[in-house]
C-alpha positions in Angstrom: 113.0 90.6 98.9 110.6 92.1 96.4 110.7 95.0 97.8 114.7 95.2 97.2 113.8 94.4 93.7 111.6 97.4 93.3 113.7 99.7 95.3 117.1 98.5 92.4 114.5 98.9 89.6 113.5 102.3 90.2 116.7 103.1 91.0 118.0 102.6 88.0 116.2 105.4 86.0 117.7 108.0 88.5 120.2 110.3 87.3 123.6 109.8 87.3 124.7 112.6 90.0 122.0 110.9 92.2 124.3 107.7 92.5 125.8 108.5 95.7 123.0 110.1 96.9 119.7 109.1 97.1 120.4 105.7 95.0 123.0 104.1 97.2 120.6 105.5 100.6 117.6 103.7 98.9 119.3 100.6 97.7 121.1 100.0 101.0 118.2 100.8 103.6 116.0 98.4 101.1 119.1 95.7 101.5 118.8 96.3 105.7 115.6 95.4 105.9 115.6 91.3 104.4 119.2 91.5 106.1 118.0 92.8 109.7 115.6 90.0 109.4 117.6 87.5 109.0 120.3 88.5 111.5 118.2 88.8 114.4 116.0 85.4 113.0 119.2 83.5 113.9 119.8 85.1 117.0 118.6 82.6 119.8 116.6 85.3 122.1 112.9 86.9 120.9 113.9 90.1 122.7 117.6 90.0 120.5 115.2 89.6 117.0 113.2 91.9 118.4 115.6 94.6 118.2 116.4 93.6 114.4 113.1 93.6 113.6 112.9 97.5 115.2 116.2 98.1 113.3 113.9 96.8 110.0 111.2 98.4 110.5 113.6 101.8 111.1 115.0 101.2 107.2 111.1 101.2 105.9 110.9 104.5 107.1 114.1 105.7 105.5 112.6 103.8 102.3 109.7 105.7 102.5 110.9 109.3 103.4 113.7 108.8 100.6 111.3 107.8 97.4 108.6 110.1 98.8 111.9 113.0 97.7 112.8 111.0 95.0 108.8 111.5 93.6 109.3 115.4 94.4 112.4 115.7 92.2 110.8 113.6 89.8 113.0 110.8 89.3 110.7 108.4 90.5 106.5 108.6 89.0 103.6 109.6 91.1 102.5 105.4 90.2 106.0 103.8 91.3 106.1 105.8 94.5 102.8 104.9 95.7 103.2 101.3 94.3 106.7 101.3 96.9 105.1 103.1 99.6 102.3 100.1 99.4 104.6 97.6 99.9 106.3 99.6 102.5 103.2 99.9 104.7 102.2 96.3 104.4 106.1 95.2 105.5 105.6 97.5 108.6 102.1 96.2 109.3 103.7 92.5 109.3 106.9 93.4 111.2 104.6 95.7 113.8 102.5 92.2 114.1 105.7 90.0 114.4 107.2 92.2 117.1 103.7 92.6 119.1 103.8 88.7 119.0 107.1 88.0 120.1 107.3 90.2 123.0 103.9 88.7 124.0 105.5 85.5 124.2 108.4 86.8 126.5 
């Protein structure tokens, strides 16, 4: 969830042509990850949260490809990118340990 919090707050210094762009692709693939999480949590299968947690872990990538543009067109500083891309990493390095411990267990 902090990471949707970061992802609106830089977002809202972009410029205004970049709202249908690279503002709502940001916001919503930040929004897919928490969501993806929780969606395949209440499935009743590890192998069915599994493939949520893939589907997560697909949106940090977007996340990252799209500020890593954002910092190239300048709309986002060479601090705030790296700070995102942090959090980013460490939210793939949990999901990658989540998924290698569910599919142990089936």
């Amino acid at each position: 969830m902090s990471l949707v919090a970061a992802i609106y707050d830089v977002t809202d210094s972009f410029p205004n042509h970049e709202l249908y762009g690279l503002v709502s692709q940001l916001r919503r693939a930040a929004v897919s990850v928490p969501s993806n999480i929780a969606e395949g949590k209440e499935h009743y299968s590890s192998r069915d949260f599994v493939r949520f947690l893939r589907t997560a872990r697909g949106s940090l990538a977007e996340i990252e490809t799209q500020i890593l543009i954002a910092g190239q067109r300048g709309y986002s500083s060479e601090k705030t990118t790296e700070d995102v891309m942090r959090q980013t990493e460490e939210l793939g390095r949990i999901l990658s340990g989540l998924i290698s411990s569910l599919n142990k267990d089936q």
